[in-house]
C-alpha positions as CSV (number, residue, x, y, z in Angstrom):
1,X,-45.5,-3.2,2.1
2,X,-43.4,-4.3,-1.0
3,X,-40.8,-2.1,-1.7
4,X,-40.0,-0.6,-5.0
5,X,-36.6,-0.8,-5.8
6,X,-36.9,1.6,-9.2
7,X,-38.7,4.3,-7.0
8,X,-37.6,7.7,-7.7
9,X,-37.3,7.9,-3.8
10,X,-35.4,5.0,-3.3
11,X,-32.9,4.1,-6.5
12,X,-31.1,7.2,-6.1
13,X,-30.3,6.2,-2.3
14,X,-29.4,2.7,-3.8
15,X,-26.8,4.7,-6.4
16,X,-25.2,6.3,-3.2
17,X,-24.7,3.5,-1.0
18,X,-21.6,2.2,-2.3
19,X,-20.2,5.6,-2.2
20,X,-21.1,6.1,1.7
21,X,-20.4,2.6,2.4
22,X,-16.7,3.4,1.9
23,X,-16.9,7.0,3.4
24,X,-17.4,5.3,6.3
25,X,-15.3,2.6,6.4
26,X,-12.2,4.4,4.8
27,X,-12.9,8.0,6.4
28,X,-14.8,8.6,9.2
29,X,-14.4,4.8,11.4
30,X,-10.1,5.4,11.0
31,X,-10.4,9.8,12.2
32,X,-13.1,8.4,14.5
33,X,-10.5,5.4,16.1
34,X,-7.4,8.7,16.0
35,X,-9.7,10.3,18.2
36,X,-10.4,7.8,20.5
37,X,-6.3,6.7,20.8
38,X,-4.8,9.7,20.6
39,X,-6.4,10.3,24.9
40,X,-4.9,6.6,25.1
41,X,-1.7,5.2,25.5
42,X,-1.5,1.9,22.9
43,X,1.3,-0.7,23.3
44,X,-0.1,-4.1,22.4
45,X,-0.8,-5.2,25.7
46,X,-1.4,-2.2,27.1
47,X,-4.4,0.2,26.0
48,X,-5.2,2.7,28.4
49,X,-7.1,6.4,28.8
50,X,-4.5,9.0,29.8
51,X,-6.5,12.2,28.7
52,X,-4.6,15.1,27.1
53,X,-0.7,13.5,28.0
54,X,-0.1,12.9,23.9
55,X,-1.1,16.6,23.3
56,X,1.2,17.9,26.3
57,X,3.9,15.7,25.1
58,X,3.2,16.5,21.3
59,X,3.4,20.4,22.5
60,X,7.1,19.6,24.3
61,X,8.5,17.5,21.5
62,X,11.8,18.9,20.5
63,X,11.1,17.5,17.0
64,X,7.9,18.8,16.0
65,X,8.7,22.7,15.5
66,X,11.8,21.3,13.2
67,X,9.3,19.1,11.4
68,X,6.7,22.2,11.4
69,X,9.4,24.4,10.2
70,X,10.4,22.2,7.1
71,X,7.2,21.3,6.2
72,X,5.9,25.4,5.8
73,X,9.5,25.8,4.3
74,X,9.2,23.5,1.6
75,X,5.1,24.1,1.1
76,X,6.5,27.8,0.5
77,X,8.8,27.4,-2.3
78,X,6.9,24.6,-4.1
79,X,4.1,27.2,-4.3
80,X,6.6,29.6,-5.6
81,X,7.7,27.2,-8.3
82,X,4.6,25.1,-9.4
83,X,1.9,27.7,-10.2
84,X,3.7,30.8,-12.1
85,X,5.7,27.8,-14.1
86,X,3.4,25.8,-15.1
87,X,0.9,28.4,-15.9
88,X,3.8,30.0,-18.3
89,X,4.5,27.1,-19.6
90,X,0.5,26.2,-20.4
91,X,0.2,29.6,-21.9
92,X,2.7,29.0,-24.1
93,X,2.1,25.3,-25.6
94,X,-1.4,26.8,-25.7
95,X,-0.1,29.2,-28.2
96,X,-1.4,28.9,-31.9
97,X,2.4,29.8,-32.9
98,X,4.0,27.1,-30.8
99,X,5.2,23.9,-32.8
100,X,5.7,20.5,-31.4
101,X,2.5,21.5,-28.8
102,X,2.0,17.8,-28.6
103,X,5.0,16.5,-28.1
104,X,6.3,18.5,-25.2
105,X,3.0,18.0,-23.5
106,X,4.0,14.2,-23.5
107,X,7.4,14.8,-22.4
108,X,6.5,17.5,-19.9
109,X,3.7,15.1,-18.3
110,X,5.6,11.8,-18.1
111,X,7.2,12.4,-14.7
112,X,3.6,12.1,-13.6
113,X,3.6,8.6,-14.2
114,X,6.9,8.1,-12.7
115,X,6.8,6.0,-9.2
116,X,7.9,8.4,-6.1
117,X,10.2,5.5,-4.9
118,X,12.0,5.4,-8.0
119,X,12.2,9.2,-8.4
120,X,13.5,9.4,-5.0
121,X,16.4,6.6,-6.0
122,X,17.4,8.6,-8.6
123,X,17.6,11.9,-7.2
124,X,19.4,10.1,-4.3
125,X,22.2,9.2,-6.5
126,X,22.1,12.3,-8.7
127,X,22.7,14.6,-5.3
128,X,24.5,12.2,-3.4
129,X,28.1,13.3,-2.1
130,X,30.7,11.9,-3.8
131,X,32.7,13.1,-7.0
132,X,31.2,11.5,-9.4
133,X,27.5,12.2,-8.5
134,X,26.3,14.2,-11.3
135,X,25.2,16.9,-9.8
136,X,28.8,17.1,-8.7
137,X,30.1,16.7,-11.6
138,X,28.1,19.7,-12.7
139,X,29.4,21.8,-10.2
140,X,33.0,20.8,-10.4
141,X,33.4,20.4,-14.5
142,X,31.4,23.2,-15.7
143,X,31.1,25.4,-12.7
144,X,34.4,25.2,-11.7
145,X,32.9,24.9,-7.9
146,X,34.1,22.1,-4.9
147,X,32.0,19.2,-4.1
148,X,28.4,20.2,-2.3
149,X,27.2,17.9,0.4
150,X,23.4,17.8,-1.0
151,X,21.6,15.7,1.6
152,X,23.7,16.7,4.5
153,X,22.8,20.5,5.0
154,X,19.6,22.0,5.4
155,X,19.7,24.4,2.7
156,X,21.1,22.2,-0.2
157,X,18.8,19.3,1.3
158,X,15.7,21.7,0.9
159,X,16.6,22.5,-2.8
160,X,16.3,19.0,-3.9
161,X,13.4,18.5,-2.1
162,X,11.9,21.5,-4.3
163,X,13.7,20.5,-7.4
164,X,12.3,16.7,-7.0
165,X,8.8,17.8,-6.6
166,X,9.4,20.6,-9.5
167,X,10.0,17.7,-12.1
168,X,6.9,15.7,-10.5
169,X,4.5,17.7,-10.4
170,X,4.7,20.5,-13.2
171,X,3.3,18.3,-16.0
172,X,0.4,17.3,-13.7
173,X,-0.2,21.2,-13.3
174,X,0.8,22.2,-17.3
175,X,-2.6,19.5,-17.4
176,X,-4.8,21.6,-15.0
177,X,-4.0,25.1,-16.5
178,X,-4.4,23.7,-20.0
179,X,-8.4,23.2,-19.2
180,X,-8.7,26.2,-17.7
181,X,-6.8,28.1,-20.7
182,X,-9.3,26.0,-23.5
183,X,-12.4,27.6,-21.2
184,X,-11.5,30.8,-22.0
185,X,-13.3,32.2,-25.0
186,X,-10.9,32.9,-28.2
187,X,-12.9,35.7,-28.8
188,X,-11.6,37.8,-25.8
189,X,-8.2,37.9,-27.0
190,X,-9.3,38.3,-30.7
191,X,-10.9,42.0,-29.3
192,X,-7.9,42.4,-27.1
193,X,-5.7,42.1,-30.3
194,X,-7.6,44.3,-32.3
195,X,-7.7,47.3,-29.4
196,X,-3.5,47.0,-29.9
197,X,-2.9,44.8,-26.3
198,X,0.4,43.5,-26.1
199,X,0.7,39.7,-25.2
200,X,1.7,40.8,-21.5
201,X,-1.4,43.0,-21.3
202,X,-3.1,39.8,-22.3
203,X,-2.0,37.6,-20.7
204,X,-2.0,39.9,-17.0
205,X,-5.8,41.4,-18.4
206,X,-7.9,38.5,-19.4
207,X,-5.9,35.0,-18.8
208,X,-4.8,35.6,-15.5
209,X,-8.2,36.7,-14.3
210,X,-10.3,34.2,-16.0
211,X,-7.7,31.4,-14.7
212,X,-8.1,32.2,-11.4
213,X,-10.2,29.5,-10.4
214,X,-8.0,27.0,-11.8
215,X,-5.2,28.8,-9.8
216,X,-6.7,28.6,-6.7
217,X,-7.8,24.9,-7.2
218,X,-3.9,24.2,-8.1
219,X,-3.0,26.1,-4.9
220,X,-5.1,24.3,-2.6
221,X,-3.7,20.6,-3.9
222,X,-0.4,22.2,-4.0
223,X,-0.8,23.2,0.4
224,X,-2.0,19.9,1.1
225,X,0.5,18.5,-1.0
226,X,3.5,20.2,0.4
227,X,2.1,19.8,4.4
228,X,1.3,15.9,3.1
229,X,5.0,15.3,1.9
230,X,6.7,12.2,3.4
231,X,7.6,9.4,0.7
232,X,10.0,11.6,-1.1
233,X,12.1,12.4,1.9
234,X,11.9,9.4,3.0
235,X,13.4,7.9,-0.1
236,X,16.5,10.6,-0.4
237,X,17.8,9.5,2.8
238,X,16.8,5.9,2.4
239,X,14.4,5.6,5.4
240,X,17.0,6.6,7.7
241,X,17.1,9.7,10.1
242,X,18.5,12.5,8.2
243,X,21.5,14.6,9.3
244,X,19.9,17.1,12.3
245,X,16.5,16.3,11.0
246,X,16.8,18.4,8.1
247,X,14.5,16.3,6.0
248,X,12.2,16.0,8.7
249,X,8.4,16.8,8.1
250,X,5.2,16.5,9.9
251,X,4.3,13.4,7.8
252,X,7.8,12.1,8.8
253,X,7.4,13.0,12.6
254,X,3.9,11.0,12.6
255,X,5.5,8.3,11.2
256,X,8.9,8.1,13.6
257,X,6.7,8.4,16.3
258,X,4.0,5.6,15.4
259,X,5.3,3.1,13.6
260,X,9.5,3.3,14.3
261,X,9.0,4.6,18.2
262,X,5.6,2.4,18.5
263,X,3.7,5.6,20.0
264,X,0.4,4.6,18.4
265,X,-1.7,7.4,20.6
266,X,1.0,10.3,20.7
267,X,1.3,9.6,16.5
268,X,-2.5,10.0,16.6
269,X,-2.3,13.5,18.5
270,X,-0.1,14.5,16.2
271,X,-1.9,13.4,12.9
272,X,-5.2,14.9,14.0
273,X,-3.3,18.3,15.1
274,X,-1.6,17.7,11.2
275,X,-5.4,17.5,9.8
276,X,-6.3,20.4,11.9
277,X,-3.7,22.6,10.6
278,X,-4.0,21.6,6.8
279,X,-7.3,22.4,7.1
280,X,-7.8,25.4,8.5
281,X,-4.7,26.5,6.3
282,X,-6.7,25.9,3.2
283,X,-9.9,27.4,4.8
284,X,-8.1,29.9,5.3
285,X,-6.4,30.4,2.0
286,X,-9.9,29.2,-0.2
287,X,-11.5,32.8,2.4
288,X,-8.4,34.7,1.1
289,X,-8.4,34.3,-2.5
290,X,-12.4,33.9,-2.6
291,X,-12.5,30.5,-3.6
292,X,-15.2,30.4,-0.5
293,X,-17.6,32.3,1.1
294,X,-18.7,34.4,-2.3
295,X,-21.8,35.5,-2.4
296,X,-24.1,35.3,-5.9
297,X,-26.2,37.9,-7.2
């Protein structure tokens, strides 16, 4: 039996091969192989089955509730940051009264296209502890304040994590609201205007609401961004261990443990219990703000 390639049964499997082709190969062989070593113990001459010893070991790690700790800290306050700014900001180069629209959309998006590693340079040398490290400079000419040690206590160390990401990522988000604010019908504000709403009754009344899924499609990039986070801290303290693990995240914990410590299986416990808990966290938060499990009328 000959078959017949332009088929309507059979060309759109042909369309979808390529597509599962790499699923495979790129997804589900490597959390397949995690699966396997992470009840093994690798070295390169030395592959064995140990059973659950990487998850018991993973559970007593002294490192991983630090790591845990700073990755939920620093998810938190990026959420805090990057969806109420650059929605405000959206709103307002969305504005018919706002000149220059253009312009600061290009200036506000080029961070985008900056690489992490030479973001994290910068920023190392902008925070870094000496004098003339200009965010020392700040606080000592125009503050009037002492010296801060940036990278070398937890607090400080967390703001510039936020403050990196901040100048990152808010263009790419400015973007995303931007569609969802050119979706919204000009109508609905032309009637809000005409019943007297003010811009705040607008804006909390019909943009808000009618953003939402846009908001919760930001939040969910913006959890598995912050639990993903390993190059930028990586780069601030220039691959090295940083001072009591304050720029430690679950990323960075995988990564110590795999490749510096050459604990193939226990880093593939602890990247599969990392999937687990990104994933049920945005389950979890697409159930809570109803980006799931909706039913149509």
């Amino acid at each position: 039996m000959k078959l017949n390639w332009n088929s309507p049964k059979v060309a759109p499997y042909i369309f979808v091969l390529p597509f599962v082709v790499l699923f495979a190969v790129f997804f589900i062989y490597p959390i397949g192989s995690t699966i396997v070593m992470s009840f093994q113990k690798v070295n390169i001459n030395d592959v064995r089955f140990i059973g659950f010893d990487n998850y018991k070991a993973l559970l007593a790690s002294s490192e991983l509730p630090i790591a845990i700790r700073n990755s939920l800290i620093y998810t938190a306050f990026t959420l805090l940051v990057l969806i109420p700014f650059p929605m405000i900001l959206a709103c307002m180069l969305n504005s018919k009264s706002m000149r220059g629209s253009g312009f600061f959309r290009a200036v506000l998006f080029l961070p985008v296209l900056c690489s992490v590693v030479v973001a994290g340079l910068t920023f190392r040398f902008m925070f870094n502890e000496t004098d003339t490290a200009l965010a020392n400079q700040i606080m000592i000419d125009v503050f009037g304040g002492e010296k801060v040690r940036w990278l070398g206590l937890r607090w400080p160390a967390m703001a510039v994590l936020v403050t990196l990401a901040t100048w990152r990522w808010t263009g790419m988000n400015i973007i995303y609201f931007l569609s969802g604010l050119n979706s919204i019908p000009v109508d609905l504000y032309e009637a809000c205007e005409v019943d007297g709403a003010s811009t705040l009754q607008r804006f909390r009344y019909v943009t808000v609401p009618l953003l939402m899924p846009t908001i919760i499609y930001v939040l969910t990039i913006s959890i598995y961004g912050g639990l993903a986070m390993f190059v930028e801290s990586q780069m601030l303290w220039a691959g090295r261990t940083s001072p009591m693990n304050i720029g430690l995240t679950m990323v960075g914990f995988i990564y110590r443990q795999g490749i510096s410590q050459g604990e193939i299986g226990f880093a593939s416990a602890a990247g599969l219990s990392l999937l687990v808990v990104v994933l049920t966290t945005n389950l979890f938060q697409l159930r809570l703000t109803g980006g799931m499990g909706k039913e149509k009328n």
